[in-house]
C-alpha positions as CSV (number, residue, x, y, z in Angstrom):
1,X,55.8,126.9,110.3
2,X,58.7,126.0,108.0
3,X,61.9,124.6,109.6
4,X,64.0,127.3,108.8
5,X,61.7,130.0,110.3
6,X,61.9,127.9,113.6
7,X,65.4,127.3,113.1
8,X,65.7,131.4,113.0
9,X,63.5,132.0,115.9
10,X,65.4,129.4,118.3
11,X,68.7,130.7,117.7
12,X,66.9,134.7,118.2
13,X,65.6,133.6,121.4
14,X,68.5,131.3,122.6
15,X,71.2,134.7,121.7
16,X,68.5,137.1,123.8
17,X,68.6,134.5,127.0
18,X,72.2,134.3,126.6
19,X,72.3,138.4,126.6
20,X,70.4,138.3,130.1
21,X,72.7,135.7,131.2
22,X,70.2,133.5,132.0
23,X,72.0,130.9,129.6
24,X,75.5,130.0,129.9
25,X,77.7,131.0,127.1
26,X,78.5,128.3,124.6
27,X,81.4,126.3,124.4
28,X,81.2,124.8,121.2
29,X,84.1,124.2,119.2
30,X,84.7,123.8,115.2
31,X,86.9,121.7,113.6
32,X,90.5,123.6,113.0
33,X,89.1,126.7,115.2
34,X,89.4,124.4,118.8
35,X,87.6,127.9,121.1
36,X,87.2,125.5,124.2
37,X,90.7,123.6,124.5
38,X,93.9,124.5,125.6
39,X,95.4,122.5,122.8
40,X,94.0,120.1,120.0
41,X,94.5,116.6,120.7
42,X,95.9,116.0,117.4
43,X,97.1,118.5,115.3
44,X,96.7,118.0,111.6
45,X,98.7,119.7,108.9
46,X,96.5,120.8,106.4
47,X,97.0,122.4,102.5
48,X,95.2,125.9,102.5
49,X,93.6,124.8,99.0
50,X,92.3,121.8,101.0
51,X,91.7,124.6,104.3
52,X,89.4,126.8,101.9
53,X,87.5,123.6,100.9
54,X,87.0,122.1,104.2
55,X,85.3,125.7,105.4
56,X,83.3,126.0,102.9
57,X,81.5,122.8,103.0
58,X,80.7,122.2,106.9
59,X,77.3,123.3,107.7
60,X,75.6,123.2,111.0
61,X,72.0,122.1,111.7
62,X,69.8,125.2,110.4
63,X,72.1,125.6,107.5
64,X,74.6,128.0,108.2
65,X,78.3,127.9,107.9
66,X,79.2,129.6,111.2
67,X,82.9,130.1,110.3
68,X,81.8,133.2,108.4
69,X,80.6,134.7,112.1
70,X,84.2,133.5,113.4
71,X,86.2,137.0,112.7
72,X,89.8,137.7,112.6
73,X,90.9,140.1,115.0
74,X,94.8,139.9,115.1
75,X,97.4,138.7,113.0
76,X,101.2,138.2,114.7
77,X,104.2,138.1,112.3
78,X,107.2,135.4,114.0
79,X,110.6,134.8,112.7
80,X,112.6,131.4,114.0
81,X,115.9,132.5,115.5
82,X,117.9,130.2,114.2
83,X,119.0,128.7,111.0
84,X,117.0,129.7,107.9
85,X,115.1,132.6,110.3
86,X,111.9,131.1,109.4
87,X,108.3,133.1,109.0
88,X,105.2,132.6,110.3
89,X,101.6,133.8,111.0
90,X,99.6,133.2,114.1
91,X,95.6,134.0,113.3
92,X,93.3,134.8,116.0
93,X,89.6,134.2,115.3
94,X,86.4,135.5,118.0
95,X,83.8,132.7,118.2
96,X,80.4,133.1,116.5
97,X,78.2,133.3,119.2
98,X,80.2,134.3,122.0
99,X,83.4,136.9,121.1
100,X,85.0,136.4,123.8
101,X,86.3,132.9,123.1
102,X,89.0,133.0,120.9
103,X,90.8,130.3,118.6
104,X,93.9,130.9,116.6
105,X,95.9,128.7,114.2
106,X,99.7,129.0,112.8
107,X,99.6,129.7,108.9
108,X,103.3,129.1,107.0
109,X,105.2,128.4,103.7
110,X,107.8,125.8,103.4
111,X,109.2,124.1,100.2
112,X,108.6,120.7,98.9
113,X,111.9,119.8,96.8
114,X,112.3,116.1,95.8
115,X,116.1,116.6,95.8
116,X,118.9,118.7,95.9
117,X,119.5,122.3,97.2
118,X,117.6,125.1,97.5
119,X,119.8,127.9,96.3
120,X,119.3,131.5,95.2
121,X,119.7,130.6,92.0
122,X,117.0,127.8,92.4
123,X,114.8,127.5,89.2
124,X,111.3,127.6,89.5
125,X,110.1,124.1,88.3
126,X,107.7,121.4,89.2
127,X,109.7,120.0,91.9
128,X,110.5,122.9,93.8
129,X,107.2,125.0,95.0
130,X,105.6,126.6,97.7
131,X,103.4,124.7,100.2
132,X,101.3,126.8,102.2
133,X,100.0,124.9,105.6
134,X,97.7,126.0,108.7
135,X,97.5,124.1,111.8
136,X,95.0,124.4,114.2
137,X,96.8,125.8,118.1
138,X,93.2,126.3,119.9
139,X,92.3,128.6,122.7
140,X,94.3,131.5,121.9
141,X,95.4,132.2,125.0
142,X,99.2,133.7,125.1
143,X,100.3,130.7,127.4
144,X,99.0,128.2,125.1
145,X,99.9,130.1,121.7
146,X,103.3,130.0,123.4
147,X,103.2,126.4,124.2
148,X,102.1,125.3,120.7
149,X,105.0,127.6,119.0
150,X,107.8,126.1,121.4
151,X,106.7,122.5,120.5
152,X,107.0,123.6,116.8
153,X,109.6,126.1,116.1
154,X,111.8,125.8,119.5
155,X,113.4,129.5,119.3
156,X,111.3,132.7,117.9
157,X,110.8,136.0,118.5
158,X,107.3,138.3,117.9
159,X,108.0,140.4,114.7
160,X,105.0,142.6,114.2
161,X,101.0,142.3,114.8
162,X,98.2,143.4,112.5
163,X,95.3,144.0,114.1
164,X,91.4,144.4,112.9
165,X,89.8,147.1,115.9
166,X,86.5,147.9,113.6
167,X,84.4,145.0,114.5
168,X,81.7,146.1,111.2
169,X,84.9,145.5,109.1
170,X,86.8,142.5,109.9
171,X,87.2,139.6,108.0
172,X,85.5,136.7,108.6
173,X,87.5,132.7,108.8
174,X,85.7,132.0,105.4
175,X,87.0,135.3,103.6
176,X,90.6,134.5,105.3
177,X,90.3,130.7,103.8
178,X,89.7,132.3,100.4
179,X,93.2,135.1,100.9
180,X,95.2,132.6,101.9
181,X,94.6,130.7,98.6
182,X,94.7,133.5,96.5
183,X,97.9,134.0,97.7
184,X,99.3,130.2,97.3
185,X,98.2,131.0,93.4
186,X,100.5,134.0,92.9
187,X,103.0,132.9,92.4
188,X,102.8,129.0,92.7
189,X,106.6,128.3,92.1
190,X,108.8,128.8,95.0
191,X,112.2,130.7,94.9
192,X,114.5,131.5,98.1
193,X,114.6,134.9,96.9
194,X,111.0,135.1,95.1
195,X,108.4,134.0,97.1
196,X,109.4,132.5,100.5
197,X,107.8,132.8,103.9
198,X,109.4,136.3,104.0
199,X,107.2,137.0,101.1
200,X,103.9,135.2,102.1
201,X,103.4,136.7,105.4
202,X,104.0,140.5,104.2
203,X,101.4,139.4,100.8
204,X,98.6,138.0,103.2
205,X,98.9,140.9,105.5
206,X,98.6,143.7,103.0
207,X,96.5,142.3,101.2
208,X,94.0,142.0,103.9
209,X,94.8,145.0,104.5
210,X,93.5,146.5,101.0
211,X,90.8,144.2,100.8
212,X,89.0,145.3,103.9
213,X,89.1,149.1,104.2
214,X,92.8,149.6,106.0
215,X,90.7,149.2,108.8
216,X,93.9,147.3,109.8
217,X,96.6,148.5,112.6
218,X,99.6,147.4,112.5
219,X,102.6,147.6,115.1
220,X,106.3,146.7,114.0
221,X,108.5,145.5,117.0
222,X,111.5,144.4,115.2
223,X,111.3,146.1,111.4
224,X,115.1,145.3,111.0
225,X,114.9,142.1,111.1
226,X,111.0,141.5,109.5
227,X,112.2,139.9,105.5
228,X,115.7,139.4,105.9
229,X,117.3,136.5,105.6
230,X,120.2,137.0,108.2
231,X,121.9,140.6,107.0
232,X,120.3,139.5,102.8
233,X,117.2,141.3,102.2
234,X,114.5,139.1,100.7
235,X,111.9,140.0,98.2
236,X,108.7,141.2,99.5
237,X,105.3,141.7,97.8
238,X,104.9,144.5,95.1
239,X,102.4,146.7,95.1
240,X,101.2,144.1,91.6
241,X,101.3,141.7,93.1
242,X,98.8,142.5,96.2
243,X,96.6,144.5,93.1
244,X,96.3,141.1,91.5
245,X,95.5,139.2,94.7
246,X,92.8,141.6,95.8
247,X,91.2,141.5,92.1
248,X,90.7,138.0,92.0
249,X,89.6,137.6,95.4
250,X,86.5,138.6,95.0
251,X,85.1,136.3,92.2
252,X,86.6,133.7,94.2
253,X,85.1,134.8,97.1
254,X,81.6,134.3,95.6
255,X,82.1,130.8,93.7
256,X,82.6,129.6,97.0
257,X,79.5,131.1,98.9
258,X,77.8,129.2,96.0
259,X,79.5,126.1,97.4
260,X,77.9,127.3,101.0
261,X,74.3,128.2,99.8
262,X,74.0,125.1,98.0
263,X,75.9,122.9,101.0
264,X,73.1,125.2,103.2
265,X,70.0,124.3,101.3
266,X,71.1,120.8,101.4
267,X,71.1,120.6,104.9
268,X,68.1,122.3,105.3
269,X,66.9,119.6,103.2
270,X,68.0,116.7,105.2
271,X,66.8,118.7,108.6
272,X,63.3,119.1,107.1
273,X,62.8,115.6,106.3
274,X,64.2,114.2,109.2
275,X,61.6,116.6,111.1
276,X,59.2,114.9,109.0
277,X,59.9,111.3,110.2
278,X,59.7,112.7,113.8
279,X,56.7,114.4,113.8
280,X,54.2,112.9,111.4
281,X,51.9,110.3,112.8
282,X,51.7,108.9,108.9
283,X,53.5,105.6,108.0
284,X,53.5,105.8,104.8
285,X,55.4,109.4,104.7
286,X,57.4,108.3,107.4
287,X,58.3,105.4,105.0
288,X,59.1,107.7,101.9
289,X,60.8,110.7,103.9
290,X,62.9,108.0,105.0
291,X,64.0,106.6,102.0
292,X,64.4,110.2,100.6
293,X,66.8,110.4,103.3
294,X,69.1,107.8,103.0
295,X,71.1,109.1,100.1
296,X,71.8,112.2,102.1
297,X,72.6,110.4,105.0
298,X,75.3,108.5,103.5
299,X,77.2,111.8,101.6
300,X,77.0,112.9,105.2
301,X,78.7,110.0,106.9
302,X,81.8,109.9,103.7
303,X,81.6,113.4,104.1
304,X,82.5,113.5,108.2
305,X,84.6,110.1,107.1
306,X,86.8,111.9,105.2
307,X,87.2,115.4,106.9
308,X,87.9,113.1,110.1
């Protein structure tokens, strides 16, 4: 029996024992999606381009990439009370093999600018563009969501909250990975009136929206105060630009399941062989699954190395 088919028949048998509760439910965490901990121990700022990347790449031990069963349920829309009024998104993500545990991380757009002001009038130029960030907040409990926002942004207030209720329907951390960077790309350049965080959290909403069968519900608590910079109204997303969003997400949605098959049949790869070394009473394929491995073994460690 191959190791994939006993890979597949574990995990049936272990989900079944768990059904009957005779198992405990897991408590397994993923990197950036923290199920199991109040709050991550360190919190690391990371580029959504470098986000998408990062997903698509980890694999577990039979090959699968389990943050496509992770599965955004909610979305909340914040706004900083003070100063610039500031934007944000908290996601909220189900666990892959137990949805009750739930994980959520803060998504937002700020401005790199080497110098100067931002202005109105700002050009759009090389110095002055958007930088779209997550950060991982962990169990996404309201008292620790709370906690994590406090330490962050000080002052906020709940906006409005898009939620997914059609379990068939919702989209998974993987397809979310992919949005987000389709929406970084249109536009790239930053303008206080253009594309702000006013603009990115009403694009990556409605266009999740469109993408997956307006299967979403959403509930506005404060809609005059939801894109406004103080009494100025901000530019939101057209209806163009979500069209041109949802139309390339898509493609780019299955270059990087290429990126996940091939990371999966890799792993596979390194599972069988190290099966190999442990159950074969030769020396001599011992001795050449072994250095068959070692290649594999070290992309593996620079690979940990580098997301750590």
């Amino acid at each position: 029996m191959s190791f994939k088919v006993r890979a597949s028949i574990s995990r049936l048998v272990t989900n079944y024992l768990r059904r009957l509760g005779i198992l405990e439910p897991p408590t397994e965490d993923l990197p950036i999606l923290w199920f199991d901990h109040k709050s991550p121990t360190t919190r690391q700022l990371m580029s959504v381009d470098v986000y998408k990347k990062y997903l698509s790449e980890r694999i577990d031990g039979d090959g699968k990439n389990n943050y496509m069963e992770c599965f955004l349920y909610r979305i909340d829309h914040y706004k900083c009370s003070q100063t610039a009024e500031h934007e944000f998104l908290v996601l909220h993500f189900t666990h892959w093999d137990s949805p009750a545990a739930t994980a959520a991380i803060c998504v937002d757009r700020s401005v790199r600018q080497s110098s100067g002001i931002l202005t109105p009038s700002s050009s759009a130029s090389s110095e002055n563009y958007a930088i779209d960030m997550i950060e991982p907040i962990g169990c996404a409990s309201n008292l620790n969501i709370k906690s994590c926002l406090t330490e962050k942004f000080k002052t906020f207030k709940h906006i409005s909250s898009l939620s997914f209720r059609n379990q068939s329907t919702r989209p998974s951390a993987l397809h979310v990975a992919v949005l987000l960077f389709q929406v970084n790309q249109h536009p790239i350049n930053y303008h206080l009136l253009g594309a702000p965080c006013y603009w990115f959290g009403h694009a990556v909403c409605q266009s999740l929206q469109t993408l997956f069968g307006q299967e979403g519900e959403e509930e506005v608590f404060k809609s005059h105060t939801r894109g406004q910079f103080g009494p100025i109204p901000v530019f939101k997303p057209s209806q163009d630009d979500v069209n041109v969003i949802c139309d390339g997400f898509w493609d780019a949605y299955e270059q990087t399941m290429k990126v996940v098959e091939a990371r999966g049949l890799r792993r596979l790869e390194e599972c069988e062989k190290f099966s190999l070394i442990n159950d074969t009473a030769c020396p001599e394929l011992q001795m050449q699954a072994e250095l068959e491995l070692e290649p594999l073994k070290a992309q593996f460690t620079a690979s940990k190395d580098t997301a750590a």
